[in-house]
C-alpha positions as CSV (number, residue, x, y, z in Angstrom):
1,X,0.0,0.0,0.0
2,X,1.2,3.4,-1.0
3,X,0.1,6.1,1.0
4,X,-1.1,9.0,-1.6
5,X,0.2,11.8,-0.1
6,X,3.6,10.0,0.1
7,X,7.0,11.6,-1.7
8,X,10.4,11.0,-2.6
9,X,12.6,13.6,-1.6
10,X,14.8,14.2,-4.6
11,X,17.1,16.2,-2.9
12,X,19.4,14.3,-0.4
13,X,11.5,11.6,-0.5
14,X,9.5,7.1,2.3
15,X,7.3,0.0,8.1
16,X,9.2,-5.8,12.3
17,X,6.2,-7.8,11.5
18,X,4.5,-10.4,12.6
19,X,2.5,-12.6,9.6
20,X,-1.1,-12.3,9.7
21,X,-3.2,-14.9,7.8
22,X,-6.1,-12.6,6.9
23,X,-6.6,-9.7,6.3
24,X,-6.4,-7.7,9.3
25,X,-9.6,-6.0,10.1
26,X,-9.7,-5.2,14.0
27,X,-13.0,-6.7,15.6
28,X,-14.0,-4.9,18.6
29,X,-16.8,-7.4,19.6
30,X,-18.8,-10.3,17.7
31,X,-20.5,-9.6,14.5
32,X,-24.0,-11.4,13.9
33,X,-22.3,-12.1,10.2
34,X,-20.1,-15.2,10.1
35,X,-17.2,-14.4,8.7
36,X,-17.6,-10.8,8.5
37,X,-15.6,-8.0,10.6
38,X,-16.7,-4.8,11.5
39,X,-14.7,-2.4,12.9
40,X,-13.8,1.2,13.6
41,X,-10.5,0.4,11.4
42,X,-8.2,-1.4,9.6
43,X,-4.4,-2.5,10.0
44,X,-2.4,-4.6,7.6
45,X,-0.3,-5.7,10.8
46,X,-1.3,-7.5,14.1
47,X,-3.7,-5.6,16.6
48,X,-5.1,-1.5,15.9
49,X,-3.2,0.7,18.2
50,X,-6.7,2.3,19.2
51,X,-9.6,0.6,20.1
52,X,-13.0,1.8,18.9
53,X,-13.6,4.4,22.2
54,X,-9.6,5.8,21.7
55,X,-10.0,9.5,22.9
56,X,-7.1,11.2,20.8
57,X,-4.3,10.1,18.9
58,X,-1.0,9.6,21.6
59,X,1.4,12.4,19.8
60,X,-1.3,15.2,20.3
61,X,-2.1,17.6,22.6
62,X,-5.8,17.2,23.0
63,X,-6.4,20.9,24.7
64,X,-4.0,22.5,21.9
65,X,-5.6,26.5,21.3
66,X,-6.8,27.0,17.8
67,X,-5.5,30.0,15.7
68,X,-2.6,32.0,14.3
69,X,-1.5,31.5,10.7
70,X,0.7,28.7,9.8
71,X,3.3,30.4,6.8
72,X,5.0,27.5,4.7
73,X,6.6,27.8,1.2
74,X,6.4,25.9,-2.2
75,X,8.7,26.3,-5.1
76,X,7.6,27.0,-8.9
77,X,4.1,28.0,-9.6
78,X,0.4,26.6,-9.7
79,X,-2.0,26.9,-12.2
80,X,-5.4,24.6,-11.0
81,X,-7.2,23.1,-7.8
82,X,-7.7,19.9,-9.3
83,X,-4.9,17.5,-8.1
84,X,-6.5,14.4,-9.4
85,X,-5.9,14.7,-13.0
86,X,-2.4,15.0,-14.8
87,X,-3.1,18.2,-16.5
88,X,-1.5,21.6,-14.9
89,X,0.6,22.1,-11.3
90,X,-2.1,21.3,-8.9
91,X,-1.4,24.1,-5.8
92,X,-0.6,23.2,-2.2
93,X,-3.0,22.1,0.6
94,X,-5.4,20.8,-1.6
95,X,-5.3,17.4,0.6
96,X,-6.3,19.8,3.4
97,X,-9.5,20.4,1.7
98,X,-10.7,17.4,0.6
99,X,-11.5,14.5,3.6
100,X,-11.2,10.7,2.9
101,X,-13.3,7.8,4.1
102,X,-10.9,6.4,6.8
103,X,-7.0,7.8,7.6
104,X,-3.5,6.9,8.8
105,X,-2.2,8.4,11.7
106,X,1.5,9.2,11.6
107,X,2.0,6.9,14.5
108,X,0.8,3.7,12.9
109,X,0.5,4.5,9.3
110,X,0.1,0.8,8.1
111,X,-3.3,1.2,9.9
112,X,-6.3,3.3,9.0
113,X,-8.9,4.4,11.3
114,X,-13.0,5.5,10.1
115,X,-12.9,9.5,9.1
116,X,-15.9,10.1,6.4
117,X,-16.6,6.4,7.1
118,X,-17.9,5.7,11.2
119,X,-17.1,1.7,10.1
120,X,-15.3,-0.5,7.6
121,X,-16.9,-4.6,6.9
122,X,-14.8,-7.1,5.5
123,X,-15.8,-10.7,4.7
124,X,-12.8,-13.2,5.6
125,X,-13.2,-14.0,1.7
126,X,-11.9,-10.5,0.9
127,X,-14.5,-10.2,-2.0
128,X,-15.5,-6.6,-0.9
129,X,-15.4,-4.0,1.9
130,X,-18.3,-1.8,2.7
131,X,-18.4,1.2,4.5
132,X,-20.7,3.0,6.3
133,X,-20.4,6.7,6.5
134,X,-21.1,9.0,9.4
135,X,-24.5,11.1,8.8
136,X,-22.7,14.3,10.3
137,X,-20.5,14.5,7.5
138,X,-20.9,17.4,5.2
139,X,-19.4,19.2,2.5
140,X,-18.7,23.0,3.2
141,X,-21.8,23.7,1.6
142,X,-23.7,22.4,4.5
143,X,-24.8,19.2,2.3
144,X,-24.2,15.7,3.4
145,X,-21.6,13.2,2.0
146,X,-23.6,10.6,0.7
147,X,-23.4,7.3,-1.0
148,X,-23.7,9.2,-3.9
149,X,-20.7,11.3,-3.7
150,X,-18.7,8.0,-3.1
151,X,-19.5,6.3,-5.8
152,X,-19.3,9.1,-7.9
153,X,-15.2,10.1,-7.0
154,X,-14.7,6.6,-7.3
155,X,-15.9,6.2,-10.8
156,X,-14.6,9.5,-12.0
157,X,-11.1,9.1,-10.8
158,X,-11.3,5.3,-12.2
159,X,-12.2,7.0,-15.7
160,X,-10.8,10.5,-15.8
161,X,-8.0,10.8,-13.0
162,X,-4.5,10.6,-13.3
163,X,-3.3,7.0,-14.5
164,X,-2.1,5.9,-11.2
165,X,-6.2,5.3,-9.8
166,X,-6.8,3.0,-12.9
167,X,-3.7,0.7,-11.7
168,X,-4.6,1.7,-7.9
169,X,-8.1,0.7,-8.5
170,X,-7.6,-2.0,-10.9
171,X,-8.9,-4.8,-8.7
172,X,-12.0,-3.1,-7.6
173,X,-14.7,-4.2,-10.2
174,X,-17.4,-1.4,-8.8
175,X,-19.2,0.5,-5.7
176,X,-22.5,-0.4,-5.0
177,X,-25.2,2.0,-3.0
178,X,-26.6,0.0,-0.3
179,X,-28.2,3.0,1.5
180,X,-27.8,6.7,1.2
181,X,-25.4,6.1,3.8
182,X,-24.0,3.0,2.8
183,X,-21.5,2.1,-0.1
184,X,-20.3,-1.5,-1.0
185,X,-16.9,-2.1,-2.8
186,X,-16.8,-5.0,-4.9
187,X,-12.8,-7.1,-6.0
188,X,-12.1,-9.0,-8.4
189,X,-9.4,-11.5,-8.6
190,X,-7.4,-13.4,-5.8
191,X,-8.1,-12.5,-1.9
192,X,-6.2,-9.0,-1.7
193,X,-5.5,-7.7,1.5
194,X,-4.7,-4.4,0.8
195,X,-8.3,-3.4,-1.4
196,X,-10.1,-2.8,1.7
197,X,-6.9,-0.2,2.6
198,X,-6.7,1.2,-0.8
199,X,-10.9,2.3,-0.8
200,X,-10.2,3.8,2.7
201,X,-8.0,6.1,1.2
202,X,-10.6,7.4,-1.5
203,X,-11.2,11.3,-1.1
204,X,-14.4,12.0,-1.6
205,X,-16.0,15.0,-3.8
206,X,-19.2,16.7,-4.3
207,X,-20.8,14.9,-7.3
208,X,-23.7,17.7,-7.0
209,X,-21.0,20.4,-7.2
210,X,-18.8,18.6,-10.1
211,X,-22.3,18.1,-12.4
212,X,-21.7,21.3,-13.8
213,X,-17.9,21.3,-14.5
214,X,-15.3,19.7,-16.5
215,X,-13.3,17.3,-13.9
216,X,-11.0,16.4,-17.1
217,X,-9.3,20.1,-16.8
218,X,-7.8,22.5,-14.7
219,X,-9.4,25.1,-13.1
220,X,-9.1,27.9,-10.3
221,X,-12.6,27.7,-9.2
222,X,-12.3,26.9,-5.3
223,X,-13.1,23.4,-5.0
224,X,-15.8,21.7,-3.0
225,X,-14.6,19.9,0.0
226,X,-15.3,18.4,2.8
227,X,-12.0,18.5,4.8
228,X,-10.4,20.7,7.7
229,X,-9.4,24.0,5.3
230,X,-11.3,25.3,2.2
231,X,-9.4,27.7,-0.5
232,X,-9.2,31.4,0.9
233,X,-7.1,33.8,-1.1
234,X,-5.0,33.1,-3.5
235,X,-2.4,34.4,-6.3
236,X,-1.7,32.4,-9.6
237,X,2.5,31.7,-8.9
238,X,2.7,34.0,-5.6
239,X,0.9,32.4,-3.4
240,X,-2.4,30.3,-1.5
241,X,-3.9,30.2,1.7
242,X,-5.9,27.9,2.8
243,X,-8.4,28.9,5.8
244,X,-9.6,26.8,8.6
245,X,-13.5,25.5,8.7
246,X,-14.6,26.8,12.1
247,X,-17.4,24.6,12.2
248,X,-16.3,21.8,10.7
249,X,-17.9,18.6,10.9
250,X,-15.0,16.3,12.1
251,X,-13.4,18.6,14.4
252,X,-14.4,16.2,17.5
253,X,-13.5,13.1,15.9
254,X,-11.2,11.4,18.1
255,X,-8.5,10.9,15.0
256,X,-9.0,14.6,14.4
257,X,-8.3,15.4,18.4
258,X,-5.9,18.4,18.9
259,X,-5.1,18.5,15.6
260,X,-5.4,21.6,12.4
261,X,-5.2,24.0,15.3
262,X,-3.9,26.6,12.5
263,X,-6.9,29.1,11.4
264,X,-5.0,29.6,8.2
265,X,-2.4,28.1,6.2
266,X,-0.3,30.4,3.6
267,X,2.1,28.7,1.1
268,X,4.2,31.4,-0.3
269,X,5.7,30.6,-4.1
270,X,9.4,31.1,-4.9
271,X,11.8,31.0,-7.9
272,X,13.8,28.3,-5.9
273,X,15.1,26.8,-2.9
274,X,18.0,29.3,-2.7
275,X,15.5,32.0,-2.6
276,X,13.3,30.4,-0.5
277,X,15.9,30.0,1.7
278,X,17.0,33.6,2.2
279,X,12.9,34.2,2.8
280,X,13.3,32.2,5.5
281,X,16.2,34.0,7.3
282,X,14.2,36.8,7.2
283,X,11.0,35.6,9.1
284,X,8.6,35.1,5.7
285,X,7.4,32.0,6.7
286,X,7.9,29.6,9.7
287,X,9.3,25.7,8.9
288,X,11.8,24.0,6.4
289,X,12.2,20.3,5.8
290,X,15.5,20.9,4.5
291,X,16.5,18.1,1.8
292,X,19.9,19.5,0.9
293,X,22.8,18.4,3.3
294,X,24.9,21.2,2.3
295,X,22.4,23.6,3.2
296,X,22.4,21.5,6.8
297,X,25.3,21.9,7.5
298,X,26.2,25.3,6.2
299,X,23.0,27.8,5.4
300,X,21.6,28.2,8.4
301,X,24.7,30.5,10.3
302,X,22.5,33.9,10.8
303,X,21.2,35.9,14.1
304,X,18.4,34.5,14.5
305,X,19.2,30.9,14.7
306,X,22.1,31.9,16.9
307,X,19.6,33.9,19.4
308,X,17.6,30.8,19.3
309,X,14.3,32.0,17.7
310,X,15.0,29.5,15.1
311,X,15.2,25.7,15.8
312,X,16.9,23.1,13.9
313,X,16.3,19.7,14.8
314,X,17.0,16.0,13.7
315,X,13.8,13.8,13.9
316,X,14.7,10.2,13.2
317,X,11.8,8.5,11.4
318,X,10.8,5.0,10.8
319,X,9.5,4.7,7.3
320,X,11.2,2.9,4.8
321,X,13.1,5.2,2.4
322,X,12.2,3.7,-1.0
323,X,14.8,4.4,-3.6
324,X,16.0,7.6,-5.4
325,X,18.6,7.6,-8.2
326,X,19.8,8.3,-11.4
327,X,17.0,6.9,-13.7
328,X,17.5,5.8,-17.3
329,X,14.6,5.8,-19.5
330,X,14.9,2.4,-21.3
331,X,12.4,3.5,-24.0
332,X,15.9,5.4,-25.4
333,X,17.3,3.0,-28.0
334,X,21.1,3.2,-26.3
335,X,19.6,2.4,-22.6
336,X,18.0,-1.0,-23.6
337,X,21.3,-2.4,-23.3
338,X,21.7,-2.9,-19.8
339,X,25.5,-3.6,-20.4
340,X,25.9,0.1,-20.9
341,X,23.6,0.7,-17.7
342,X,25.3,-1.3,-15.6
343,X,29.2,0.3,-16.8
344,X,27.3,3.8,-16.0
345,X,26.9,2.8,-12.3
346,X,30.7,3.2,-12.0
347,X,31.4,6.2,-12.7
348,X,28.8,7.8,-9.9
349,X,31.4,7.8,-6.8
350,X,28.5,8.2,-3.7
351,X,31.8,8.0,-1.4
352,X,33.5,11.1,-2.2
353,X,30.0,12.8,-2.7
354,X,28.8,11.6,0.8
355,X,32.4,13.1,2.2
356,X,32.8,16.5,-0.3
357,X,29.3,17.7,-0.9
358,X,27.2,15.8,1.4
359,X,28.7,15.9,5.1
360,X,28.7,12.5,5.2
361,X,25.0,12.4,6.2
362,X,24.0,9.7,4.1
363,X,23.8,6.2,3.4
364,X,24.1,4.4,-0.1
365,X,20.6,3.0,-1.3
366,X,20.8,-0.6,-2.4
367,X,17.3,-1.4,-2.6
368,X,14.0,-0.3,-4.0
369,X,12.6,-0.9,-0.5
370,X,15.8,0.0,1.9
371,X,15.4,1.1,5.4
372,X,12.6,-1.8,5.6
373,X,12.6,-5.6,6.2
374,X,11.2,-6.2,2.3
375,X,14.4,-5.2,1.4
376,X,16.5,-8.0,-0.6
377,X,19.6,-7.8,1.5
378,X,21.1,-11.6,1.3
379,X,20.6,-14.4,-0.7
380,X,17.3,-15.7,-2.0
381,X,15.6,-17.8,0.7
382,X,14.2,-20.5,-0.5
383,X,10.7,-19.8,-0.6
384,X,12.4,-16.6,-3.0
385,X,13.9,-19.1,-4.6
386,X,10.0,-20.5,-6.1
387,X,9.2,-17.3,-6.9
388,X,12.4,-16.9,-9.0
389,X,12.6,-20.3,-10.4
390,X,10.3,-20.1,-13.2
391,X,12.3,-17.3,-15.0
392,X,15.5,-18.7,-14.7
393,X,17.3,-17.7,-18.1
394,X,15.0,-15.0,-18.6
395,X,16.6,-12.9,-16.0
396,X,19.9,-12.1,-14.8
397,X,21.6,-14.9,-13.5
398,X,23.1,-12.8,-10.5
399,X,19.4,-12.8,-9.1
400,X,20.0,-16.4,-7.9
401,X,23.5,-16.0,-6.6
402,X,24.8,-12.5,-5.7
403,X,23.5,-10.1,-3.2
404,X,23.1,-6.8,-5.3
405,X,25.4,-3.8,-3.9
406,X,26.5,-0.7,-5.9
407,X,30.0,0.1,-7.1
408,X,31.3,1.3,-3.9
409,X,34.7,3.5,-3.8
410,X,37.4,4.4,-1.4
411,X,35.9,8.2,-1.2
412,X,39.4,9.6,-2.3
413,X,38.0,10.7,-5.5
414,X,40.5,8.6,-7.7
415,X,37.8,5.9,-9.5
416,X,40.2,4.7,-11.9
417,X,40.0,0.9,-10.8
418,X,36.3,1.3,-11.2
419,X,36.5,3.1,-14.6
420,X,38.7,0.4,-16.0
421,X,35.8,-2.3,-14.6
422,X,33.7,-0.3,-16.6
423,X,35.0,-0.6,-19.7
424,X,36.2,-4.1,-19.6
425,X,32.1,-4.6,-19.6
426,X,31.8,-2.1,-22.3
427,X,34.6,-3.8,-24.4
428,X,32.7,-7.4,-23.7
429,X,29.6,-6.0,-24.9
430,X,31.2,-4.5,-28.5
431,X,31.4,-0.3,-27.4
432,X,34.4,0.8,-28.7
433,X,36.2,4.2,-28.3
434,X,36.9,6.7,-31.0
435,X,38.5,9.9,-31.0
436,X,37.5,9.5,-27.2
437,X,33.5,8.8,-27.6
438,X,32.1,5.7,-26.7
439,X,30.6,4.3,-30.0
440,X,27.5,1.8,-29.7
441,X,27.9,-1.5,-31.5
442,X,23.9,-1.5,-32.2
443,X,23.7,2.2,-33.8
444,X,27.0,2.7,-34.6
445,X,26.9,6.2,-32.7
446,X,28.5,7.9,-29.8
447,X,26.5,7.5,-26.8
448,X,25.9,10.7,-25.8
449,X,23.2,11.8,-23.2
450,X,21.1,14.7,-21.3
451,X,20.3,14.5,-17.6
452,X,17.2,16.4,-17.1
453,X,17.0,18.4,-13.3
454,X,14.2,20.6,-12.0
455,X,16.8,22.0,-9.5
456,X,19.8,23.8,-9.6
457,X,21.3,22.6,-6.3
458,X,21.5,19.0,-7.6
459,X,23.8,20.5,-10.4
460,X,26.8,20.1,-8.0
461,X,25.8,16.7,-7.4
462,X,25.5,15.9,-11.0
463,X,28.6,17.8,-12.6
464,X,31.2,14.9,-10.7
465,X,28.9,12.4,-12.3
466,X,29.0,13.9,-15.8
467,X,32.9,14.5,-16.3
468,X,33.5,10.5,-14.9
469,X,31.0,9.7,-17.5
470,X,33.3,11.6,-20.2
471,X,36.1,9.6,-18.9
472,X,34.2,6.9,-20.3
473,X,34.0,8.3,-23.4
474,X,30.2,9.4,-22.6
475,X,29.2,12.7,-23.4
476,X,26.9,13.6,-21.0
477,X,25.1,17.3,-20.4
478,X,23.2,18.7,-17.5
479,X,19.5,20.4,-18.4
480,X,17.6,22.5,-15.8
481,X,14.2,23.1,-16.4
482,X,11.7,25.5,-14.8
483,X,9.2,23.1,-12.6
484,X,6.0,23.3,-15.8
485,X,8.6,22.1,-18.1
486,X,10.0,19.4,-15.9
487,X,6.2,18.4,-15.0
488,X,5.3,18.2,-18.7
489,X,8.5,16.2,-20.1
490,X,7.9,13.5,-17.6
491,X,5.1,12.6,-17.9
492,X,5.3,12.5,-21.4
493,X,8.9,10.3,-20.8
494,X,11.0,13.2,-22.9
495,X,14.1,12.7,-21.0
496,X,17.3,10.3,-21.3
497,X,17.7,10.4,-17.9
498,X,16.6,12.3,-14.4
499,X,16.7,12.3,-10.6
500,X,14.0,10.1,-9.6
501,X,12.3,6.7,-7.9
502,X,10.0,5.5,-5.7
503,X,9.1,6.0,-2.5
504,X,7.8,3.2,-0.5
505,X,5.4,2.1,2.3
506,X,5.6,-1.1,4.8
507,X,3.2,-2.8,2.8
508,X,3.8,-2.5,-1.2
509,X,0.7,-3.5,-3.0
510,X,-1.8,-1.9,-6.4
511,X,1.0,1.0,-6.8
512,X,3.6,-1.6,-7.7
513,X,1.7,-1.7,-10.7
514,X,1.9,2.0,-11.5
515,X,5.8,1.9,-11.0
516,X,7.3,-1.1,-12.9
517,X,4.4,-3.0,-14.8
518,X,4.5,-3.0,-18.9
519,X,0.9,-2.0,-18.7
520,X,2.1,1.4,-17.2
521,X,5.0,1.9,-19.5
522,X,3.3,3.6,-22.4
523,X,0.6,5.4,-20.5
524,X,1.6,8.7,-20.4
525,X,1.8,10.4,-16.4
526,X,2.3,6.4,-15.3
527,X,4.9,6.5,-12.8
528,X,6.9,4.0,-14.6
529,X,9.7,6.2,-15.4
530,X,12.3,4.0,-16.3
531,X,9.9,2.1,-18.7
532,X,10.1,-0.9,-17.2
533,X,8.7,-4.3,-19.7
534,X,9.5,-7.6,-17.8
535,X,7.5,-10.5,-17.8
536,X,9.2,-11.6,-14.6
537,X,8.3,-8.3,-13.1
538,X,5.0,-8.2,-14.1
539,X,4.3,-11.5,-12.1
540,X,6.6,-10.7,-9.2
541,X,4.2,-7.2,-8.8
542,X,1.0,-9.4,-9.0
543,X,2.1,-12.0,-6.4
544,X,2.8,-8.9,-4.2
545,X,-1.0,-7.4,-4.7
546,X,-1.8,-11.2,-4.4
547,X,-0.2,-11.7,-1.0
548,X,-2.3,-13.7,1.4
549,X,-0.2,-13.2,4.7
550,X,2.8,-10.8,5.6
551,X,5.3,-13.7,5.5
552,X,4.3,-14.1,1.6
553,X,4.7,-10.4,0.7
554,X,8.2,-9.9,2.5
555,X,8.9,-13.0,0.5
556,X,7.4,-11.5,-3.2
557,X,8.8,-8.2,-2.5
558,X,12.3,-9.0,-2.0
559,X,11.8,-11.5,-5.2
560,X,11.0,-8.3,-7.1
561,X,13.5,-6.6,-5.1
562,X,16.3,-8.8,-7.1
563,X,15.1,-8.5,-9.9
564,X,14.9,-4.7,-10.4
565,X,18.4,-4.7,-9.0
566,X,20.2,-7.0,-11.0
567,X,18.2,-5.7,-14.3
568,X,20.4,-2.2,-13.3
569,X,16.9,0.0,-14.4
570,X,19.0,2.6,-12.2
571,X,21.8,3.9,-10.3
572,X,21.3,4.1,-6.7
573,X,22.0,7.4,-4.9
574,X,21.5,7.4,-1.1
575,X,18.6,8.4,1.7
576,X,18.2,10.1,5.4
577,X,16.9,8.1,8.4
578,X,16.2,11.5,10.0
579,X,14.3,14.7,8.5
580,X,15.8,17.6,8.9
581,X,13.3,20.2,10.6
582,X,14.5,24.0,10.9
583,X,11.5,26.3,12.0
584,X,10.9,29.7,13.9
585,X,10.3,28.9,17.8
586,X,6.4,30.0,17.9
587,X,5.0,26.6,18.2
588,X,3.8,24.2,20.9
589,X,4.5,20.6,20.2
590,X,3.1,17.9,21.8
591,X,5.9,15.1,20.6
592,X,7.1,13.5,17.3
593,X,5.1,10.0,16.0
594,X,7.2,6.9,15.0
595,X,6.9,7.6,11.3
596,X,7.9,11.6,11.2
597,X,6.8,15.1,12.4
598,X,2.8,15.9,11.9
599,X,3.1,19.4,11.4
600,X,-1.2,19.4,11.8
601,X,-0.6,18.5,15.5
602,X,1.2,22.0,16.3
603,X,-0.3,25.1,17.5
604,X,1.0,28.6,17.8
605,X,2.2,29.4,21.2
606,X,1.4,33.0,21.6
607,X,3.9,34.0,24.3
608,X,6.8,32.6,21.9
609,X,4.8,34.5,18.9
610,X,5.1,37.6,20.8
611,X,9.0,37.0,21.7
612,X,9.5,37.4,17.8
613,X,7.4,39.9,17.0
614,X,9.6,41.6,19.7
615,X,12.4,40.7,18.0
616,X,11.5,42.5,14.7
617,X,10.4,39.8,13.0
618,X,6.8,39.7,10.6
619,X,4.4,37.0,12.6
């Protein structure tokens, strides 16, 4: 299961458990149906950290004060309000506005507890999930959320959304009105685990207020929603705030408990992180995740961080980090030999970039699924082993016998013992050099290349890259793009190569599909990237969605693991175990959850508001 709002951090953005023969629906008493649950929630693990009469979630502060403006930042520009479709650059806190049937707290975030939905059934068979929503909800109209409106989003991001929902939702057949209250989800296929998950996290619009618009295109027309903030003012490229719904329906919600205590939320646009950064200095808006180590370590000497009105902290997080890296679009002629791919993954020396550029705060990425016990990080067991059998000579013969690592280096900076390993490959697969350019043996050409950025600080990074690859006789130039450009050329897969990946969630299920399957490969907006055609990965990714217990998906996924790795789709960079937090000290916070800081669970503390304002610095 991918969480939606989940990200890779592509600058320097991603669950110790016990098997579970069904599908994990927590039962809080006896249900008259045999072999039906009914419950407040859902986990994909053991046991639901809350029970049905839970009072708040444990990293809140139940009493927290309500108000004050919450000032965050975005880079690049936004042009619509409609994040569900692939057309335009959707604007920020849109997921504020729209509300979900059921949620994962960022303390358990394999589970997901009722929100629009009061209760989730699920038959042991796993043929459907119904849920039954709460009357009280409403859309900021004052109408309810109904059946209706359920089946409605469903359909219409099934048919009209972004690609990803058709691969999300491939395995639910329909939604069936049992009640104006009352929506049944129908599966097809083997028992999945995960569908019941994947429905919770539907968002649910207004079908009333969408009958007389275009959901297929962008617009600026402040949505419909039923969530915490609606649309306030806003600026085209400058900026969007987002107010809060003072009598909003879920507000009392135990999940919702001391939490969107800001009155309004303002993301500010700018050209860049550079510029963004100097905004912050100056008191313009109030937190940074900071992505870029360099900027850790060195960007943030200035008065007010000395005088201690700014904080910088180091929250360690348990999420798995997925992978980022150099990604090769395969759909280029001279990238479908993974010979040359492969040679490529010497000449990127992580070592000297961890120690030179990066402060040594990161770790090399190995897997598509690192920081997580799915990763593939010894030889095949043998239950891997069955899995892997059946395309023995189909795919690379390493996947049986090696433990993938990356070309590793001594961080000195002098690669030449990996240079000359990768040309001995090149030589054994027929590249030859002339006049000092690599020459395919297919075409007959130099391989020359662009690497496509959307941001200039991740120029330094790949420069080092770039002038090893031209010791290889690669010609290889560096293209930054403004964020529409960037937007619009991946999703159409007009790129040789970029900074990319995957993040990644405890339990991998649907969206496996959407990153690696050949049905997603051609669909433009797909998340395939790379362009990824393998028969073996194909069936790897459906024995995942197909998993009847934990032990069989840690056993699928690290399977697929191996085979994604040895087929070198990629070079692996690196990830952070920790996020980086700087922010001005005019908060209350309660304490950090096990999976990362939930910025919705602060509150302005006015006393420390005033010290600033004190200070000279804009609230």
């Amino acid at each position: 299961m991918k969480i939606l709002t989940a990200a890779l951090i592509c600058a320097g953005l991603t669950l110790s458990i016990t098997p579970v023969a069904t599908p994990a629906v927590a039962q809080d008493k006896p249900n008259v149906k045999a072999g039906v649950k009914i419950s407040h929630g859902l986990t994909l693990l053991d046991d639901l950290k809350y029970p049905a009469d839970f009072k708040h979630l444990d990293h809140v502060n139940p009493t927290a004060p309500k108000g004050g403006t919450l000032r965050r930042f975005a880079t690049g520009t936004f042009d619509t309000f409609n994040s569900y479709t692939i057309k335009g650059n959707p604007s920020r806190g849109i997921g504020q506005v729209y509300e979900t049937l059921m949620t994962s707290p960022l303390d358990e975030i394999s589970a997901e507890y009722g929100l629009i939905a009061a209760s989730v059934e699920v038959p042991d068979d796993l043929s459907y999930t119904t849920f039954t929503l709460r009357p009280e909800a409403r859309f900021h109209d004052g109408s309810p959320v109904t059946a209706d409106d359920v089946i409605w989003t469903f359909e219409t991001l099934k048919k009209d959304g972004a690609p990803f929902y058709r691969f999300y939702y491939k395995n639910i057949s329909r939604a069936v009105k049992l009640g104006p209250h009352k929506v049944k989800f129908e599966f097809t296929g083997p028992p999945n685990r995960e569908l019941p998950h994947i429905t919770g996290q539907l968002p649910v619009m207004s079908k009333k207020w969408w009958s007389t618009r275009d959901f297929t295109k962008t617009t600026l027309e402040r949505p419909m929603g039923s969530g915490p903030y609606r649309i306030g003012a806003f600026e085209p490229g400058r900026f969007v705030e987002i107010d809060r719904v003072k009598d909003w329906w879920g507000a009392n919600l135990p999940i919702n408990i001391g939490q969107n205590n800001f009155d309004r939320i303002r993301y500010d646009y700018y050209r860049d992180h550079t510029v963004a950064l100097e905004a912050f200095k100056s008191g313009r808006y109030d937190i940074r995740n900071e992505n870029a180590s360099l900027t850790w370590a060195t960007g943030y000497d200035f008065p007010a961080r000395k005088a201690g009105r700014v904080k910088l902290e180091e929250v360690r997080h348990a999420r798995p980090t997925g992978m980022q890296a150099f990604v090769f679009n395969i759909r280029r002629k001279q990238f479908q030999d993974p010979v040359l791919r492969h040679a490529m993954a010497y000449a990127f020396d992580f070592e000297w970039s961890n120690k030179n550029l990066f402060y040594g705060q990161y770790a090399r990425t190995s897997s598509y699924f690192s920081n997580s016990e799915l990763a593939a990080t010894a030889l095949p067991s043998k239950d891997e082993l069955a899995l892997l059998e059946p395309w023995r000579g189909k795919i690379p013969d390493e996947v049986f016998t090696k433990v993938y690592t990356p070309p590793a280096t001594d961080g000195s900076g002098k690669i030449r013992k990996n240079l000359r390993t990768a040309l001995r490959l090149l030589k054994k697969g027929g590249y030859i050099i002339e006049n000092n350019k690599l020459i395919s043996p297919k075409t007959g050409k130099a391989i020359s290349i662009e690497i496509l950025l959307v941001s200039p600080a991740f120029e330094r990074i790949v420069a080092p890259f770039a002038q090893n690859l031209k010791r290889l006789g690669i010609v290889a130039k560096i293209r930054t793009v403004d964020q529409s450009q960037y937007i619009n050329r991946t999703r159409s897969f007009d790129f040789d190569m970029i900074v990319g990946g995957a993040g990644q969630s405890e339990s991998p299920g649907n969206e496996q599909r959407d990153y690696w399957s050949t049905d997603a490969a051609d669909r433009q907006g797909s998340r395939n990237t790379i362009g990824v055609k393998n028969p073996a990965v194909d069936a790897l990714i459906e024995k995942i969605v197909d998993a009847p217990d934990r032990k069989s998906l840690v056993t699928a996924t690290r399977a697929l693991d191996r085979v994604l790795q040895w087929n070198h789709y990629l070079i692996p960079q690196w990830h952070v175990r920790i996020e980086r937090l700087a922010y001005w000290d005019k908060f209350g916070i309660s304490k950090h959850p096990k999976y990362g800081p939930d910025v919705m669970s602060w509150w302005i503390n006015p006393a420390k508001e005033a010290a600033i304002k004190q200070n000279g610095k804009k609230p």
